[in-house]
SEKOLLUM-745211 format. One record per residue: residue in one letter; x, y, z of N, C-alpha, C, O in turn; residue number from 0. Coordinates in nm, 4 decimals. Layout:
% residues N
@residuo->A	nx->X	ny->Y	nz->Z	cax->X	cay->Y	caz->Z	cx->X	cy->Y	cz->Z	ox->X	oy->Y	oz->Z	num->NUM
...
//
This chain:
% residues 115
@residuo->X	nx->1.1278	ny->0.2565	nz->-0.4775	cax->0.9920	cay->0.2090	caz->-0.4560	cx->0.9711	cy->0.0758	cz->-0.5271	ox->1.0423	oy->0.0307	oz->-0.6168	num->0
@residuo->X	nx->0.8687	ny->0.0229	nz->-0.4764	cax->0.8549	cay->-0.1408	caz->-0.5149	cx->0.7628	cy->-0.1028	cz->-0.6366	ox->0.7128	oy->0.0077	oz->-0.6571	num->1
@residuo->X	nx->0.7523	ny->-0.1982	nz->-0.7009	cax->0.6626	cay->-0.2075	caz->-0.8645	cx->0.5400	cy->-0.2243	cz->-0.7784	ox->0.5338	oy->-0.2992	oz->-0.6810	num->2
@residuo->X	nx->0.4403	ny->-0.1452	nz->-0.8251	cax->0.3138	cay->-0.1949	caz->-0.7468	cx->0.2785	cy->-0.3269	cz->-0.7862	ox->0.2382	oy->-0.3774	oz->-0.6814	num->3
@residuo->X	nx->0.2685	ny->-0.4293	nz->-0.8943	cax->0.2149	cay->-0.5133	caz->-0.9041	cx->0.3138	cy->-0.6635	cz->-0.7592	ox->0.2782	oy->-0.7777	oz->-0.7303	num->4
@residuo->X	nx->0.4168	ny->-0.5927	nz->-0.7178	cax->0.4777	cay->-0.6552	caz->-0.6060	cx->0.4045	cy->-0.5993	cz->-0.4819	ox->0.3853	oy->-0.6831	oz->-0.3939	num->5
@residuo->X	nx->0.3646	ny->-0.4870	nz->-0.4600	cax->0.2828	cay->-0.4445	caz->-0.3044	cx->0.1578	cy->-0.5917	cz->-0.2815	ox->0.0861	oy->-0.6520	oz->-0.3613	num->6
@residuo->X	nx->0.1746	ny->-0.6003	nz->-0.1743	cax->0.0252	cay->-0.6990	caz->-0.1323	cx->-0.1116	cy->-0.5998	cz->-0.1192	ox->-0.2174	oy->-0.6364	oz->-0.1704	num->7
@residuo->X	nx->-0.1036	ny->-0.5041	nz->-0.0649	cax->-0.1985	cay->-0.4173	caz->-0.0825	cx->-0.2497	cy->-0.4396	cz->-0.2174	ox->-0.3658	oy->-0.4763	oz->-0.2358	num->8
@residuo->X	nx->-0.1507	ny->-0.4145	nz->-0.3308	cax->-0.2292	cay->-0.3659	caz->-0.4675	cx->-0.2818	cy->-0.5393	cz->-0.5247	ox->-0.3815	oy->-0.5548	oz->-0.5951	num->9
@residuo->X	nx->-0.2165	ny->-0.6249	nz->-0.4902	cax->-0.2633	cay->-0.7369	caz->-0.4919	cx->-0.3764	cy->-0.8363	cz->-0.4728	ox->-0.4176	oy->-0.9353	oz->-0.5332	num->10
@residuo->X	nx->-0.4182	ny->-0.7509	nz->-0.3349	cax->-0.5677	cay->-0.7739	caz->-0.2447	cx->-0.6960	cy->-0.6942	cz->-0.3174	ox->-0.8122	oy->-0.7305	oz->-0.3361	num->11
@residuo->X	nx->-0.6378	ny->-0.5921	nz->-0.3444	cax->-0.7176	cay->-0.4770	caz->-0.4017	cx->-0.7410	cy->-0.5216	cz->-0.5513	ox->-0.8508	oy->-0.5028	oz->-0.6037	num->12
@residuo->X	nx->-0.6396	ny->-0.5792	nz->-0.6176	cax->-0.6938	cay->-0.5843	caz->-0.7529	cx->-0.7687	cy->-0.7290	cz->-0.7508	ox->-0.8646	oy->-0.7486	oz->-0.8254	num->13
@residuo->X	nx->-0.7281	ny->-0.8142	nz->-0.6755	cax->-0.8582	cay->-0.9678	caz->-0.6421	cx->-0.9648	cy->-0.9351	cz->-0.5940	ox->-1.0594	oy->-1.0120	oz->-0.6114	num->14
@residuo->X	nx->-0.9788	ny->-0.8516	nz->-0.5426	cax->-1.1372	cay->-0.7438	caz->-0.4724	cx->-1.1938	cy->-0.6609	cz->-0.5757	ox->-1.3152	oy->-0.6470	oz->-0.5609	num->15
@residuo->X	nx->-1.1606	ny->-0.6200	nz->-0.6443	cax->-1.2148	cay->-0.6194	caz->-0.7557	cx->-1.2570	cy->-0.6950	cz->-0.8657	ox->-1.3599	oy->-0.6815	oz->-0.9319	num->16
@residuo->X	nx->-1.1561	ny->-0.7850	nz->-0.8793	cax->-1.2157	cay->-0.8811	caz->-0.9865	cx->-1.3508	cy->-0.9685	cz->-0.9329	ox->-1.4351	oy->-1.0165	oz->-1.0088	num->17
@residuo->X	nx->-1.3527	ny->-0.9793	nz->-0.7705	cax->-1.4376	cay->-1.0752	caz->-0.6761	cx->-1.5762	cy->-0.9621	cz->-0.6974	ox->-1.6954	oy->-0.9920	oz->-0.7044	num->18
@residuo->X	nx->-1.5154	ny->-0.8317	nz->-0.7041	cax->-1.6556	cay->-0.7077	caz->-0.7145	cx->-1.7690	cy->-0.7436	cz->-0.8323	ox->-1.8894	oy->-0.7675	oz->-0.8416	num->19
@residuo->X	nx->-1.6450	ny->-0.7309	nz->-0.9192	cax->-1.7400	cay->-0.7291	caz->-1.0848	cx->-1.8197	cy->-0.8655	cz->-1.0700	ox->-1.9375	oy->-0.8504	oz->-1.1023	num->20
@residuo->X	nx->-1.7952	ny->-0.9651	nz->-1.0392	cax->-1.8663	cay->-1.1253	caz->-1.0215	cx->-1.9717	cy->-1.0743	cz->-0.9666	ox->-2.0891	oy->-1.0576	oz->-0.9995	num->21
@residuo->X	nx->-1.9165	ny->-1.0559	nz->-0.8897	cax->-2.0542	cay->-1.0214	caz->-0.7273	cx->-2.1445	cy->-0.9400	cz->-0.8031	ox->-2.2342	oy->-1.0125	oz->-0.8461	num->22
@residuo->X	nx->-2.1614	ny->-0.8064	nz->-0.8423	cax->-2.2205	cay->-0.7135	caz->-0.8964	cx->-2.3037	cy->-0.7761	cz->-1.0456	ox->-2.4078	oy->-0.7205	oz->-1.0804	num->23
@residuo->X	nx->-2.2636	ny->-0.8611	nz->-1.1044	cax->-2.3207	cay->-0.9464	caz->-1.1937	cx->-2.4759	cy->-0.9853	cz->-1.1948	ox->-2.5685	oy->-0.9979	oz->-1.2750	num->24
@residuo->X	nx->-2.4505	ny->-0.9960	nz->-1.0652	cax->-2.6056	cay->-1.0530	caz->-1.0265	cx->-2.7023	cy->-0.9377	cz->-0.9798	ox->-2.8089	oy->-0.9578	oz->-0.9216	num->25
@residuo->X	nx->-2.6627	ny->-0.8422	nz->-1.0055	cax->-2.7515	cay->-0.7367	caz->-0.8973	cx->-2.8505	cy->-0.7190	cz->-1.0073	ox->-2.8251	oy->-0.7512	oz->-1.1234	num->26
@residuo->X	nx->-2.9737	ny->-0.6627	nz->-0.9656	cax->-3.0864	cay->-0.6289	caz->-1.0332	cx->-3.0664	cy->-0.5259	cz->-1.1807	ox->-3.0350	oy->-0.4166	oz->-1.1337	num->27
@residuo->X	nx->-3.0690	ny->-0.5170	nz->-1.2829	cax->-3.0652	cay->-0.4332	caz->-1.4104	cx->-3.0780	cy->-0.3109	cz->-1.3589	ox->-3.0000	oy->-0.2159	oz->-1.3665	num->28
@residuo->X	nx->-3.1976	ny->-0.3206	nz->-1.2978	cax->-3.2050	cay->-0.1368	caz->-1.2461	cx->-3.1215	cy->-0.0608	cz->-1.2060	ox->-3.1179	oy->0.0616	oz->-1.2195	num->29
@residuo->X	nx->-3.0113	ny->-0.1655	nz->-1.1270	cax->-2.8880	cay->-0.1034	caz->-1.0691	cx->-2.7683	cy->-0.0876	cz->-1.1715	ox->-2.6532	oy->-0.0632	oz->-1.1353	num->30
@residuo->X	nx->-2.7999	ny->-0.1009	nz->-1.2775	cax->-2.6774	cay->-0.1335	caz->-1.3678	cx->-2.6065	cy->0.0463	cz->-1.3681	ox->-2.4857	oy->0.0484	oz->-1.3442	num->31
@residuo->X	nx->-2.6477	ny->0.1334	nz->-1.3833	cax->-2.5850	cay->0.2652	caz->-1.3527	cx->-2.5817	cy->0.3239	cz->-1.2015	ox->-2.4900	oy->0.3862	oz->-1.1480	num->32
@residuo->X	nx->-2.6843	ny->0.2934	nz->-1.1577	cax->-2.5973	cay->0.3577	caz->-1.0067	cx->-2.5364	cy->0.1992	cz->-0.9130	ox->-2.4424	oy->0.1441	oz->-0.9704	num->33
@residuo->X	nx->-2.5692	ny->0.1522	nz->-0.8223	cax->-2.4855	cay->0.1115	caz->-0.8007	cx->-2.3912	cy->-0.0049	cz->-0.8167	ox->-2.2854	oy->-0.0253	oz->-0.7571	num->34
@residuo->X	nx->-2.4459	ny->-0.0712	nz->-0.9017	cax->-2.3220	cay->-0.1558	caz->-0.9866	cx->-2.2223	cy->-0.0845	cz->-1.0269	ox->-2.1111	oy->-0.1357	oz->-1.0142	num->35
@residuo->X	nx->-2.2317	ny->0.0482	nz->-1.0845	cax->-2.1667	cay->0.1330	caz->-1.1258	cx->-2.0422	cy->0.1983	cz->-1.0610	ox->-1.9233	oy->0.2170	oz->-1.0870	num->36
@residuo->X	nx->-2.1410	ny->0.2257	nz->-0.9529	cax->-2.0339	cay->0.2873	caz->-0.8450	cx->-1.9323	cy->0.2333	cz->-0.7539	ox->-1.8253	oy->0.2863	oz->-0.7240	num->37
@residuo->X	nx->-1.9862	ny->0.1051	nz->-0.7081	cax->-1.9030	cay->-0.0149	caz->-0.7114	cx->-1.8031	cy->-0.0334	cz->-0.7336	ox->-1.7051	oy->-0.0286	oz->-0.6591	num->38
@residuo->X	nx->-1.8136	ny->-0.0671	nz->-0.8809	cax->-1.7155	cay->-0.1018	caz->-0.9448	cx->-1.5908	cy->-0.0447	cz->-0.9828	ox->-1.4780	oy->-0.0940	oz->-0.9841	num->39
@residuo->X	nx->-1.6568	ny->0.1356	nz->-1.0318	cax->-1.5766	cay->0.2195	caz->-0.9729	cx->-1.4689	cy->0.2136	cz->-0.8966	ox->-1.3504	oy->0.1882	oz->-0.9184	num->40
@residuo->X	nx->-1.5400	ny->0.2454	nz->-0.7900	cax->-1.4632	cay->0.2091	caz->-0.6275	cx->-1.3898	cy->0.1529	cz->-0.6169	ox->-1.2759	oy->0.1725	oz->-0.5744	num->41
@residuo->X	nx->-1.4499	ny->0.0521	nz->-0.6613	cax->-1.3419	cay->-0.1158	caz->-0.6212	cx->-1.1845	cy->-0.1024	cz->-0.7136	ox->-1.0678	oy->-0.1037	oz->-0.6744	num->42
@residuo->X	nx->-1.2352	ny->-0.0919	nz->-0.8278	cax->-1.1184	cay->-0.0279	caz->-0.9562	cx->-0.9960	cy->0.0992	cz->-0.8945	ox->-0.8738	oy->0.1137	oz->-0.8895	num->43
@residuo->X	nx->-1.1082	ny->0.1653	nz->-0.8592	cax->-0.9735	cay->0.2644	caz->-0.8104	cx->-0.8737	cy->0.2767	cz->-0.7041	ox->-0.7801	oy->0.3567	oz->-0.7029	num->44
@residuo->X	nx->-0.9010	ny->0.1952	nz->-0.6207	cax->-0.7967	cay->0.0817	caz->-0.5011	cx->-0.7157	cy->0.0964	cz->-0.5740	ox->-0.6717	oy->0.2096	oz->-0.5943	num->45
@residuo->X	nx->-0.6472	ny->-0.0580	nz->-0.6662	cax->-0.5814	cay->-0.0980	caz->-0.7298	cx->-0.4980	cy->0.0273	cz->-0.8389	ox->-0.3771	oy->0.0503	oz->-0.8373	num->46
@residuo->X	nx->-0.5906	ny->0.0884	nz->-0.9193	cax->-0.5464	cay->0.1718	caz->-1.0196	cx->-0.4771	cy->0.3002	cz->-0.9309	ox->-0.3855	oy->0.3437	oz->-1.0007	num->47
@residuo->X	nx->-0.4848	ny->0.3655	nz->-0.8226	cax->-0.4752	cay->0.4528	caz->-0.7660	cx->-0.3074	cy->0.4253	cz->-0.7104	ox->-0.2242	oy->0.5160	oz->-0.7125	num->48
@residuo->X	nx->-0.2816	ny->0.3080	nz->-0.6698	cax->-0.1792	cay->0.2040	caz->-0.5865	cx->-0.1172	cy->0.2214	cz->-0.7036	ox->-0.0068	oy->0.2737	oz->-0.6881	num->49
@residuo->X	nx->-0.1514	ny->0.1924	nz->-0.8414	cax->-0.0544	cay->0.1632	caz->-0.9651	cx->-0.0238	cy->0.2928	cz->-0.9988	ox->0.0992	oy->0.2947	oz->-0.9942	num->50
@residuo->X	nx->-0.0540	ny->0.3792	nz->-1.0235	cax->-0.0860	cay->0.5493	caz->-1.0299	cx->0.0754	cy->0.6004	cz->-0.9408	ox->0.1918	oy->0.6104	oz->-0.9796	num->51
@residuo->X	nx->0.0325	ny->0.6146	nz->-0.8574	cax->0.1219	cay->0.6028	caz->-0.7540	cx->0.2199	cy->0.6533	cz->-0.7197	ox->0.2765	oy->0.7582	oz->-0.6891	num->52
@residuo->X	nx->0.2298	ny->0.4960	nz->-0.7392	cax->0.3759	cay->0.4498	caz->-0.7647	cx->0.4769	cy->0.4473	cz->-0.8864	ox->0.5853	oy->0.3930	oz->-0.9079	num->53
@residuo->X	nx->0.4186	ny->0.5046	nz->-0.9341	cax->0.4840	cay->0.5408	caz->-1.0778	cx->0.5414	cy->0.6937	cz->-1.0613	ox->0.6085	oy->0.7324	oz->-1.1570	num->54
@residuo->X	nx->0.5267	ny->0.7710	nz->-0.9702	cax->0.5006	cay->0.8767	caz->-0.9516	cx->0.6665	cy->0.9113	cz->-0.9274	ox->0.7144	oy->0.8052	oz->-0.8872	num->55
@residuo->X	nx->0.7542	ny->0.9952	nz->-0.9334	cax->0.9005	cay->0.9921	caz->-0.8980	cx->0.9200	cy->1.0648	cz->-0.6840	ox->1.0255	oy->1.0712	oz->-0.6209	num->56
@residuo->X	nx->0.7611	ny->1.1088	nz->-0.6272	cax->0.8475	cay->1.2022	caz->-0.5329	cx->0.7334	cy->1.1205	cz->-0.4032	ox->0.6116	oy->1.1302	oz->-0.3887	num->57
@residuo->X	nx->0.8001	ny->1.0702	nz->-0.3536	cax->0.6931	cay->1.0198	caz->-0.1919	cx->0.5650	cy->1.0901	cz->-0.1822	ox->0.4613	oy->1.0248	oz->-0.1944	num->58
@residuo->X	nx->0.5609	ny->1.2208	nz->-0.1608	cax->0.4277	cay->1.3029	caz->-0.1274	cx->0.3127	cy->1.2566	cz->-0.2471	ox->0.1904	oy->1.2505	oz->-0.2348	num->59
@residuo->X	nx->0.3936	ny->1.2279	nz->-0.3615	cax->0.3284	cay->1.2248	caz->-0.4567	cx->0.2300	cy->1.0985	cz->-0.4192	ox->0.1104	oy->1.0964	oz->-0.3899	num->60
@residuo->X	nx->0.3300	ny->0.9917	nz->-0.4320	cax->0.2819	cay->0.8137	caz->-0.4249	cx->0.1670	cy->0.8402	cz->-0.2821	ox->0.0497	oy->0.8034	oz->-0.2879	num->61
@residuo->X	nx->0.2103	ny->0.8901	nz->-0.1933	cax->0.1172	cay->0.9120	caz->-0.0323	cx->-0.0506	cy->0.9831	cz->-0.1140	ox->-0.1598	oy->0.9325	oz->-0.0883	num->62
@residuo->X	nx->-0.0383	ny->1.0685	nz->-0.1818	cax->-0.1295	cay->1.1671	caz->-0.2178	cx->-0.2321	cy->1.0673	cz->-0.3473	ox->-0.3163	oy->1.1456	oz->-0.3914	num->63
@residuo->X	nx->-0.2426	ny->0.9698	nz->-0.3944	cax->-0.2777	cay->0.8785	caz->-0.4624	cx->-0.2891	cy->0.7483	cz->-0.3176	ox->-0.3979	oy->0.6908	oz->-0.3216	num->64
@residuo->X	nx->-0.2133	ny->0.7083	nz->-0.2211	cax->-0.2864	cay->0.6427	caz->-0.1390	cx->-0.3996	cy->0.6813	cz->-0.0811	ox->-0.4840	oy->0.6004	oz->-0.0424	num->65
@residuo->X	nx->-0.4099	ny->0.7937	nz->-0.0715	cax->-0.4928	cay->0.8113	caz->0.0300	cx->-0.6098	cy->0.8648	cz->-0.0413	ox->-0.6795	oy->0.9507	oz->0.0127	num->66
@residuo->X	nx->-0.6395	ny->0.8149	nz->-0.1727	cax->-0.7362	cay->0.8386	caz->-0.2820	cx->-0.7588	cy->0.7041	cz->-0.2725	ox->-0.8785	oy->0.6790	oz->-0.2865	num->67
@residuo->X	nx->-0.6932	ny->0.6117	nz->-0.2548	cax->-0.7228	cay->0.4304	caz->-0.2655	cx->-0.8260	cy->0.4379	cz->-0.1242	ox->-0.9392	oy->0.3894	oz->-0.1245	num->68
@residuo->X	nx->-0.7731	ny->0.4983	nz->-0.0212	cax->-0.8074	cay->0.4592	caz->0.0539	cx->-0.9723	cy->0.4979	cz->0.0976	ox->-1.0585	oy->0.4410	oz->0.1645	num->69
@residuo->X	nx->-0.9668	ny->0.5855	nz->0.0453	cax->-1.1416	cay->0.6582	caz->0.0162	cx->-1.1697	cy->0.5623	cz->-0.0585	ox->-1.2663	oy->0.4942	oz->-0.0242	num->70
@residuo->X	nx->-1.1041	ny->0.5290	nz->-0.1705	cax->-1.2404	cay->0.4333	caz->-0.2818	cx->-1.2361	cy->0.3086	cz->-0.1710	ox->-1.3067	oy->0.2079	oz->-0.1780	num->71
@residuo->X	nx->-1.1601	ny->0.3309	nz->-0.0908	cax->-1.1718	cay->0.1213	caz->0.0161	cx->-1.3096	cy->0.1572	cz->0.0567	ox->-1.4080	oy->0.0891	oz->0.0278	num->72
@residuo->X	nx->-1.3134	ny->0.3058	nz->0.1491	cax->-1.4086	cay->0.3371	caz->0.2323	cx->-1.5378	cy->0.3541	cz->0.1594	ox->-1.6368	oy->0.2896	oz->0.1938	num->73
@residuo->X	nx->-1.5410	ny->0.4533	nz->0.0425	cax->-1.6700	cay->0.3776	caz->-0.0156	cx->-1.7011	cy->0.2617	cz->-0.0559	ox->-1.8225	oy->0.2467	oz->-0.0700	num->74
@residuo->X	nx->-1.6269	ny->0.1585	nz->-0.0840	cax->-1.6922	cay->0.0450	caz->-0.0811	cx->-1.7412	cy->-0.0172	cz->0.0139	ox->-1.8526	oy->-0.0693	oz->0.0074	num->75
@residuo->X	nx->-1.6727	ny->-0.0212	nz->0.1072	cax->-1.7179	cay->-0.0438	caz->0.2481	cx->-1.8812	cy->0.0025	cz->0.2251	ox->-1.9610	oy->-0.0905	oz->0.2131	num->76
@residuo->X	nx->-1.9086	ny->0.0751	nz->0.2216	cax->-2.0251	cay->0.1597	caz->0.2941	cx->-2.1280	cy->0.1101	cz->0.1251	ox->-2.2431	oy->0.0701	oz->0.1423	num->77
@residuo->X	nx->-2.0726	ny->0.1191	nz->-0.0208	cax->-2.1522	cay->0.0367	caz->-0.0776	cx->-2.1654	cy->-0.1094	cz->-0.0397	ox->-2.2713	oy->-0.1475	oz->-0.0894	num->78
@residuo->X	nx->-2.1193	ny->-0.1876	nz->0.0116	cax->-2.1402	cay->-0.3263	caz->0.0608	cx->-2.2450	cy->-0.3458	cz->0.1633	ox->-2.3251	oy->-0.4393	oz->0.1593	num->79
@residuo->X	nx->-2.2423	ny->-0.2559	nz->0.2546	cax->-2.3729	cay->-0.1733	caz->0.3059	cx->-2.4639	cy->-0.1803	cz->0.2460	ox->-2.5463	oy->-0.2714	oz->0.2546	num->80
@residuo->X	nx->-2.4693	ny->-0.0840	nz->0.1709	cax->-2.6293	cay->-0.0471	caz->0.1142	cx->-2.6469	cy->-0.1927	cz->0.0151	ox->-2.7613	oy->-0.2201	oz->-0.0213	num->81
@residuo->X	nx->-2.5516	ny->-0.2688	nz->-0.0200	cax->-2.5938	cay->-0.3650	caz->-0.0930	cx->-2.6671	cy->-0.5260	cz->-0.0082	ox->-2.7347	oy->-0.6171	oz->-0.0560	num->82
@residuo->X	nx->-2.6186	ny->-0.5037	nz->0.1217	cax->-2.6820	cay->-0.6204	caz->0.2110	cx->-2.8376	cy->-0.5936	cz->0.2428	ox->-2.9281	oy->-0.6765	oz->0.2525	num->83
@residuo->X	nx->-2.8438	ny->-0.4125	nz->0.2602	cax->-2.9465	cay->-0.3930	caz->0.3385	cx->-3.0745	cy->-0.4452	cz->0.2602	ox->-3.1473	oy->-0.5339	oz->0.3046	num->84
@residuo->X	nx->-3.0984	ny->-0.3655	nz->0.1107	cax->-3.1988	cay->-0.4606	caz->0.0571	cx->-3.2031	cy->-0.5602	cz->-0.0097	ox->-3.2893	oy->-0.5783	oz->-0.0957	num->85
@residuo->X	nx->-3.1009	ny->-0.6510	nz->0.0209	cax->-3.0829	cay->-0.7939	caz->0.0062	cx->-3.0085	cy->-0.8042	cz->-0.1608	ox->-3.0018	oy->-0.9110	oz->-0.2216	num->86
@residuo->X	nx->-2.9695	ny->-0.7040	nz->-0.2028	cax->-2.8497	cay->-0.7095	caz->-0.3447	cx->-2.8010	cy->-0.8334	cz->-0.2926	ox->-2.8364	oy->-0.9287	oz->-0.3622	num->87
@residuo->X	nx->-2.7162	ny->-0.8704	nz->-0.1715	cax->-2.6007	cay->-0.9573	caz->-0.1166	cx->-2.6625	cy->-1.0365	cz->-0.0480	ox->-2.7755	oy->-1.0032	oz->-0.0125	num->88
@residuo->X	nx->-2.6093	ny->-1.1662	nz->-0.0073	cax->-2.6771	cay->-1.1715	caz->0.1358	cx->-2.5534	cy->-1.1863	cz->0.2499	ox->-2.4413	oy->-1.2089	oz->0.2043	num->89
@residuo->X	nx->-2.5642	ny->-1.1780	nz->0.3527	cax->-2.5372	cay->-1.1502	caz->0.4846	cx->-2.3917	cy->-1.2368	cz->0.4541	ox->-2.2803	oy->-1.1846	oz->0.4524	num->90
@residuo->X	nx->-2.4121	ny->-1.3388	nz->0.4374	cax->-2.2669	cay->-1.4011	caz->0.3827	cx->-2.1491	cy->-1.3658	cz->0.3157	ox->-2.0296	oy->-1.3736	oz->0.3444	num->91
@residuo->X	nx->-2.2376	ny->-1.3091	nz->0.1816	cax->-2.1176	cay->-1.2272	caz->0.0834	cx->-2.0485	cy->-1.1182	cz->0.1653	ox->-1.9294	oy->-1.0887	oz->0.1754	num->92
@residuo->X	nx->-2.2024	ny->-1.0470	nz->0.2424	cax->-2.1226	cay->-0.9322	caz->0.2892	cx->-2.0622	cy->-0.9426	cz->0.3951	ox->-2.0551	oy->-0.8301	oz->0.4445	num->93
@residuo->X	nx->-1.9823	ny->-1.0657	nz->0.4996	cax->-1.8949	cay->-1.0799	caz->0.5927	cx->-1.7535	cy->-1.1445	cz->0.5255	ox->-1.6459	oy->-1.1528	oz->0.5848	num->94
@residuo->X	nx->-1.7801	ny->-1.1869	nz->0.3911	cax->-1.6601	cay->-1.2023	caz->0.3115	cx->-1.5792	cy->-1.1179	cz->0.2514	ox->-1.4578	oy->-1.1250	oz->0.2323	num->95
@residuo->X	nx->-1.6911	ny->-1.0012	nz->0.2106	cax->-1.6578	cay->-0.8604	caz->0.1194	cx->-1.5907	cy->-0.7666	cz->0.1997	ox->-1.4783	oy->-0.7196	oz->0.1820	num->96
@residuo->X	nx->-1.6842	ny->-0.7403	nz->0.3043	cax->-1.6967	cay->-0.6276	caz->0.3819	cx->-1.5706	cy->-0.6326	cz->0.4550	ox->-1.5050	oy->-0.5307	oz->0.4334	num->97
@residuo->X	nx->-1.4952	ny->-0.7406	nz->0.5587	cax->-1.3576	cay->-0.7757	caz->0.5911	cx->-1.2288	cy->-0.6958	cz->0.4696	ox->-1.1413	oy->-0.6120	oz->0.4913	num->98
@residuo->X	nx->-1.2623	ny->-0.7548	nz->0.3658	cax->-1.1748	cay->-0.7497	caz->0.2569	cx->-1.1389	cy->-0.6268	cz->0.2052	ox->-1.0307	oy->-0.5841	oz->0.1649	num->99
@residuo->X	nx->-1.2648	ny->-0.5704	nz->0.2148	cax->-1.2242	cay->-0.4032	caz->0.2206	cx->-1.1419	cy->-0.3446	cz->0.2442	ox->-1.0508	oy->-0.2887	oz->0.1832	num->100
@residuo->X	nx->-1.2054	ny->-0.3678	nz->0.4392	cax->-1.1001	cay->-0.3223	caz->0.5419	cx->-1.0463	cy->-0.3608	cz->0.5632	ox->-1.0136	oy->-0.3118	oz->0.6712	num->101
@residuo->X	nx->-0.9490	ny->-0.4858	nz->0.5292	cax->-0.8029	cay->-0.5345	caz->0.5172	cx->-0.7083	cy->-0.4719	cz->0.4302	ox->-0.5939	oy->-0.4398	oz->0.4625	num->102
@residuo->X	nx->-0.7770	ny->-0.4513	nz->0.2861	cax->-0.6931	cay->-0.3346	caz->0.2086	cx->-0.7034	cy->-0.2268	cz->0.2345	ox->-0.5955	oy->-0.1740	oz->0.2077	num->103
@residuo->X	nx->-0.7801	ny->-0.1467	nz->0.2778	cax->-0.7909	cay->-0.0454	caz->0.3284	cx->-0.6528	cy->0.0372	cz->0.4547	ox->-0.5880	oy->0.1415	oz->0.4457	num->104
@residuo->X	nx->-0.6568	ny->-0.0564	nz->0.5461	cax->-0.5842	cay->-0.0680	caz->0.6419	cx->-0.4597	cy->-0.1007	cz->0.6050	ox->-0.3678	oy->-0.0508	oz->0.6700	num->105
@residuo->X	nx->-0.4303	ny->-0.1862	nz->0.4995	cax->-0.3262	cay->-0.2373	caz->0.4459	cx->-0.2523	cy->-0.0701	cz->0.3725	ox->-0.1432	oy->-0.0270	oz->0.4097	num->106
@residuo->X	nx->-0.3130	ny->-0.0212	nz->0.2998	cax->-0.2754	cay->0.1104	caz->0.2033	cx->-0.2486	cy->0.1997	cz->0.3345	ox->-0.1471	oy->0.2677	oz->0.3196	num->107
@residuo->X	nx->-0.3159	ny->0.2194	nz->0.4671	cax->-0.2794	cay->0.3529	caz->0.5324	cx->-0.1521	cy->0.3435	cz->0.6271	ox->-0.1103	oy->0.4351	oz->0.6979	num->108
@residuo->X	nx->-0.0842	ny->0.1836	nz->0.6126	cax->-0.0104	cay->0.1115	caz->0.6813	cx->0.0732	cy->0.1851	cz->0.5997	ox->0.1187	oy->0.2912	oz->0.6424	num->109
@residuo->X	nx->0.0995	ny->0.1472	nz->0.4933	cax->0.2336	cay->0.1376	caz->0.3445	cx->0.1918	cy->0.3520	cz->0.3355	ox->0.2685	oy->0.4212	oz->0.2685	num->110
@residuo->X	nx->0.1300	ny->0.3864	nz->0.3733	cax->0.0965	cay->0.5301	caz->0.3196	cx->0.1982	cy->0.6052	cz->0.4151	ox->0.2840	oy->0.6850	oz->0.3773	num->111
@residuo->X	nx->0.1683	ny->0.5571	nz->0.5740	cax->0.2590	cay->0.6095	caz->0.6419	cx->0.4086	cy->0.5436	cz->0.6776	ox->0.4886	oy->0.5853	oz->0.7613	num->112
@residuo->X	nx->0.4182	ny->0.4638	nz->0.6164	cax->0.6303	cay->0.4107	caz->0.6059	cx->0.6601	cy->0.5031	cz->0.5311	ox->0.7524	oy->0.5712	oz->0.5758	num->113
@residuo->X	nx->0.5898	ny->0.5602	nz->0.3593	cax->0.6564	cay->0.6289	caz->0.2831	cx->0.7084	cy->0.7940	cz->0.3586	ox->0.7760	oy->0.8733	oz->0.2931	num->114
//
């Protein structure tokens, strides 16, 4: 198995996160525990899940941690959502974000099923 910090998946995923925490910076205080929170979360466990992994010694294993990345893609997805609707984002961020998701997203269920 490849070092995760070599996968492009875990690569995309951990710049989508760092692009999260920025983004989330600005959101209203009120949101600072739920959804900044959850967010960030999310976004974090892509990457950490990919690194997790792959550390793991048996395929089923590394597959069974993708497909935990791939839920935290999908909730973000769907927080990027709720963050356009009452204007957290605007319409911009979220055709930059929202793509990026589902590029890693898609990217992890790609690499989930070669293993």
């Amino acid at each position: 198995m490849l070092h995760y910090q070599n996968l492009i998946a875990w690569q995309k995923a951990h710049a989508l996160t760092l692009d999260i925490y920025k983004l989330t910076a600005s959101f209203p205080k009120e949101e600072q525990f739920d959804l900044i929170s959850q967010m960030r979360r999310a976004a974090f466990s892509i990457p950490s899940n990919i690194a997790g992994g792959s550390g793991r010694s048996a395929k089923p294993d590394f597959r069974r941690f993708l497909i935990i990345a791939t839920g935290a893609a999908s909730a973000l997805e769907y927080q990027l959502i709720l963050s356009k609707d009452p204007g957290f984002i605007s319409l911009k961020d979220f055709r930059f974000f929202s793509p990026r998701a589902i590029d890693v997203r898609k990217m992890i269920c790609t690499y989930s099923k070669k293993l």
